[in-house]
N, C-alpha and C positions, 0 to 999 in steps of 0.2 A: 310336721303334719299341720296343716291351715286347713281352719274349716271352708266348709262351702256355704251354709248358712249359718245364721247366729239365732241362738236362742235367748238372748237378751241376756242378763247379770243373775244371779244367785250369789246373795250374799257379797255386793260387790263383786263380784266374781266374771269376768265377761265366759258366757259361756257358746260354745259352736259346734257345729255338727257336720264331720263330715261325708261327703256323699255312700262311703262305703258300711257307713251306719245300717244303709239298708237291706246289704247285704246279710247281717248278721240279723238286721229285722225279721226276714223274710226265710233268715232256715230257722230260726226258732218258730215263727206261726207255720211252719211245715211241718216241720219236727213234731210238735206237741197237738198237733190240731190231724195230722194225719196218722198220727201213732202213740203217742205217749197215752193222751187221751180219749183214743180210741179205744186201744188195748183196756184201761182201767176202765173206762164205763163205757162199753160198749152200747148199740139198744138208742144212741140218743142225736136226736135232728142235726145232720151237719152244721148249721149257724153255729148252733152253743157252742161245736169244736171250736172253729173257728173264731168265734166272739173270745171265748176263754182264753185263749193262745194269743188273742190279740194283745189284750189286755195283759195278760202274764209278759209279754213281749214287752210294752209298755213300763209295765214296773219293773222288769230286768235292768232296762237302759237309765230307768231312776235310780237304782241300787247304785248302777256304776259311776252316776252321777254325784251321789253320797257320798260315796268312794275315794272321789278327785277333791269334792270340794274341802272334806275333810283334810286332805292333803295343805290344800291351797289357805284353809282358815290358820292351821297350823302353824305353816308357812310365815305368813304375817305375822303370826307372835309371836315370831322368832326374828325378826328382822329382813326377810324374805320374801321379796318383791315379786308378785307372779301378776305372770304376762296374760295368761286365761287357761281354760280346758278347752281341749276338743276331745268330743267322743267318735270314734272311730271303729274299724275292724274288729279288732283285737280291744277292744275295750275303752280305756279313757286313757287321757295324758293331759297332765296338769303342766303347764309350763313355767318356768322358774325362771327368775331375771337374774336371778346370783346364788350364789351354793350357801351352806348352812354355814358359820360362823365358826363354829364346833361341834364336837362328837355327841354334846347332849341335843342339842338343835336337832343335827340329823338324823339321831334318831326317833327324834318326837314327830318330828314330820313325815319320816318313813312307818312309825310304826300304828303311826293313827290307822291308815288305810285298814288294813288287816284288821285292826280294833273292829271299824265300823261293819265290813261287811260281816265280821262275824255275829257281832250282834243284832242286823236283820237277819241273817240265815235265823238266830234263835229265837227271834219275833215272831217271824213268817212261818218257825217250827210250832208256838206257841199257839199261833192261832190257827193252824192247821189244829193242833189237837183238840182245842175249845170247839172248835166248830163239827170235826167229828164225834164230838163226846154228846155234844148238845143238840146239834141240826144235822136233817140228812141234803146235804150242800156236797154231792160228791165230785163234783168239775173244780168247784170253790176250794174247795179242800185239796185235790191234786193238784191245783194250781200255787196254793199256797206251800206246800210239801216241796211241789219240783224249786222254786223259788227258795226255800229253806237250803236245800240241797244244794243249788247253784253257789250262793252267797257264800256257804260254808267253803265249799270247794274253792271260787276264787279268794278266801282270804287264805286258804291253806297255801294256794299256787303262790301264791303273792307273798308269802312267807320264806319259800325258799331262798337260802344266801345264795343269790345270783344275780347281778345287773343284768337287765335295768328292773329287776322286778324290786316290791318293797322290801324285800328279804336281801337282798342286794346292799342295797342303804342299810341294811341292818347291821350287816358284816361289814360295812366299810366303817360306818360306827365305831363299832368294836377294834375292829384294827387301827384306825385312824387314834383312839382314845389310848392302845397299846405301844404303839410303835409311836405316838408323835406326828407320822407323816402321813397325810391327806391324800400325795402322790403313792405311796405303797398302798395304803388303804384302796384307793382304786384300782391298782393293777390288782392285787389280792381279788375285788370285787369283779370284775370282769374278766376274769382269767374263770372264775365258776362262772361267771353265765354265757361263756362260748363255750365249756366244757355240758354245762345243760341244756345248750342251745342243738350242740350234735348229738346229744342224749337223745332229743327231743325227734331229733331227723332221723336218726338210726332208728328208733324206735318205729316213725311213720313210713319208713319205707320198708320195713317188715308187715306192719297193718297191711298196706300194698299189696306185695308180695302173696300175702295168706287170704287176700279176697275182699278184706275192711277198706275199699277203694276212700271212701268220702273219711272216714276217722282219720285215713294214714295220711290222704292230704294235707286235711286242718292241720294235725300234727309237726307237718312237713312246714308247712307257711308258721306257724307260730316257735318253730326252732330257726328259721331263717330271719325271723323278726326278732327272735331273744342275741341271735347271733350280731346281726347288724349293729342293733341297739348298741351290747354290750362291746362294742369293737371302736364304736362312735363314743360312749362313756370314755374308752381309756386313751382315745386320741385327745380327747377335750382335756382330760387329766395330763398330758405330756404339753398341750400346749399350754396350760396356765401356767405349771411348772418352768416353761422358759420365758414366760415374759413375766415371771415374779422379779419383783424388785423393778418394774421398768413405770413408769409413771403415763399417763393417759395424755401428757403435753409434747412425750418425746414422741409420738403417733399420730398425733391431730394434725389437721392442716387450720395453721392459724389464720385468724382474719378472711375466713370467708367471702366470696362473691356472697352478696344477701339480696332479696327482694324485698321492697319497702309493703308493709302490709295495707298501703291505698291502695297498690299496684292493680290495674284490670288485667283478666285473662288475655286478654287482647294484649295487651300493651307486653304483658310479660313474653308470650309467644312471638312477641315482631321484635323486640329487643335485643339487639344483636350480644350484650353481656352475657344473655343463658344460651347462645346456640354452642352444640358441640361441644362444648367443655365438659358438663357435668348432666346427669340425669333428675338431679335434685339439687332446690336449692333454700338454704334457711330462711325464713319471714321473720322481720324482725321491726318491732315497733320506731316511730322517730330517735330514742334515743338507744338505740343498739339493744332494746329489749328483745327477748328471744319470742315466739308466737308463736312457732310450729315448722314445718318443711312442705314445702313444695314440689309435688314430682311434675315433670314433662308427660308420664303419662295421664296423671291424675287432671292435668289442666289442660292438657289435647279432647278428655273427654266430654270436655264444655263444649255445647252446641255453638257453632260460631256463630248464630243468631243472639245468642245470649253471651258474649263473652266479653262485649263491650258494656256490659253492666254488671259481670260477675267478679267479684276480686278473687285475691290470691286467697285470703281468708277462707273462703267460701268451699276450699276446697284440698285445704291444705291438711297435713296430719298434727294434729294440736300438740303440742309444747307436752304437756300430761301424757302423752302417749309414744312418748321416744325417751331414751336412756337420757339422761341430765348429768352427768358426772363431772367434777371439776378439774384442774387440770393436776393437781396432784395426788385425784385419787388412781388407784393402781390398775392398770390395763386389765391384768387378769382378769379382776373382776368384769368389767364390762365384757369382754368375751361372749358370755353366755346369755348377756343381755342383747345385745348386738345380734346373736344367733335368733333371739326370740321374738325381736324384733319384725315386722311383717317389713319395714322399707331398710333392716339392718343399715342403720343410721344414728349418730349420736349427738347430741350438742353439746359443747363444753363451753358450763355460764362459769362465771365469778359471780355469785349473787344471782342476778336474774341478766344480767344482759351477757350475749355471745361473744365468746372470745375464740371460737374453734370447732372443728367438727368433724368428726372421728368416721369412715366407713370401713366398712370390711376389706377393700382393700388398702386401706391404710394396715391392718391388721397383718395381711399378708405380706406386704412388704416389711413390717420391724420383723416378723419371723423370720423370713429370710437373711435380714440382715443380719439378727443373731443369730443364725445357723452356720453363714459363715465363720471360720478358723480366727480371720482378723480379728473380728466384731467380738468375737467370746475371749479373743488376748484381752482388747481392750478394755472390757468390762468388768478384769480381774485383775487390771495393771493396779 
């Protein structure tokens, strides 16, 4: 899920937003502005509906923002490199550049989420009641209420043992700490959240059925999404499992074509070295320092008015913002980094200068190789 725009960093944090945000915008200021808070206070000037429902709208999408980045803080002090958030359809999604270390990790970082919105739900319950006790603020006050009640409800959803939700991480915790294995722990974890995911369809195609058209939908789309997810979770779980034990140098292609980072847009687009071969290519200082990547798209989009004064620098994905792994650390890992990656691209330094560089079909190819019969003799001889 990539965002469409970026809302700059929280907390370090890169955070984005994607364009279906507004969907979710826009039936919440529907929902509450043409019902919720009609119904409770009737009697009052269409704006306020609509102002209040805005603003409630507003702080909803903060809540879920709370939500992720608790995740994401977690994350970090745990040893857990996250890629950013984007908030979306269905809510937020923190991106992770590698999995938790162990069962106490994952669950710290799974169980923050849940922690935080329950504790706005009891804020936003709190000042709901201060304000009905003390002021007559009756929109202010519904608004705070349905917001209590939201919060509550997504930390309860988010509770259930089921991937991909937090509750999912919770159980794979558990299992993961019981049995040993990270691999069972996630079939265990995804095996309930396709089991919740048809729960979830069954259910909305009865709403259907019995006349609740728009609930049984949502319901429909949000068990199609728990389904996905969780089916995507225990593929990712079976591939790490077979490149455990395979190191990031047996993958890489060593020694690079590179572009020298004087290099002009110009100069690199007429240079017969990057045609056709590759879609990307490593920037690397005079002495084989690493500096970032270079895509053909990203430097095709230089005006060609300017491209004989624009370098590769200028436009490249910086060095800080692609996986860095060395060459004996373990593929698996990178996997999910690689995945999270917006050019799934990796450079493999010694130190700081390149010796290599990993893409995703690098990845698919050592898979295949070890899927073959030979390749699995080989690795046991």
């Amino acid at each position: 899920m990539r965002a469409t725009f970026s809302l700059g960093r929280v907390a370090g944090v890169r955070v984005g937003v994607h364009w279906s945000v507004l969907v979710i915008f826009v039936l919440i200021m529907v929902g509450l502005a043409g019902s919720v808070f009609r119904q409770a206070h009737p009697d009052r000037p269409s704006w306020q509906y609509w102002l209040a429902s805005g603003v409630t709208a507003v702080l909803f999408l903060l809540s879920l923002l709370a939500h992720e980045v608790s995740h994401a803080l977690v994350a970090r002090r745990n040893g857990v490199s996250v890629e950013g958030i984007t908030l979306w359809l269905l809510g937020g999604l923190a991106r992770l550049r590698s999995e938790a270390a162990t069962p106490g990790a994952e669950l710290r970082i799974a169980g923050v989420g849940p922690l935080v919105s329950l504790l706005l739900g009891g804020l936003f319950a709190l000042a709901a009641g201060l304000l009905a006790a003390y002021f007559e603020a009756g929109l202010v006050v519904a608004a705070l209420a349905w917001l209590a009640g939201i919060n509550i409800l997504l930390a309860v959803f988010n509770a259930l043992p089921a991937a991909p939700l937090d509750g999912g991480r919770l159980l794979r915790a558990a299992v993961w700490w019981k049995t040993g294995s990270p691999l069972r722990a996630t079939a265990v974890a995804t095996a309930a959240g396709r089991f919740l995911g048809w729960a979830l369809v069954a259910v909305g195609v009865y709403l259907v059925l019995v006349g609740a058209v728009f609930s049984g939908i949502w319901l429909v789309v949000i068990g199609w999404f728990v389904i996905a997810m969780a089916t995507a979770e225990g593929g990712q779980a079976k591939l790490r499992d077979m490149l455990g034990g395979i190191p990031v140098s047996d993958a890489m292609t060593p020694a690079p074509v590179t572009v020298p980072a004087v290099t002009t847009i110009g100069e690199f687009l007429a240079d017969p070295r990057y045609r056709y071969r590759h879609s990307a290519f490593p920037v690397v200082d005079g002495d084989n320092t690493a500096a970032g990547l270079v895509t053909l798209k990203g430097a095709d989009g230089v005006a060609e008015t300017e491209r004989s004064s624009t370098r590769v620098t200028d436009v490249m994905v910086p060095v800080g913002d692609l996986p860095t792994p060395r060459p004996d650390d373990p593929l698996a890992r990178l996997v999910p980094e690689l995945q999270a990656n917006r050019v799934h691209r990796a450079l493999v330094l010694e130190g700081d200068r390149l010796v290599g560089i990993v893409t995703s079909s690098d990845i698919s190819r050592a898979m295949s190789w070890l899927s073959s019969s030979s390749a699995w003799r080989r690795r046991t001889l």
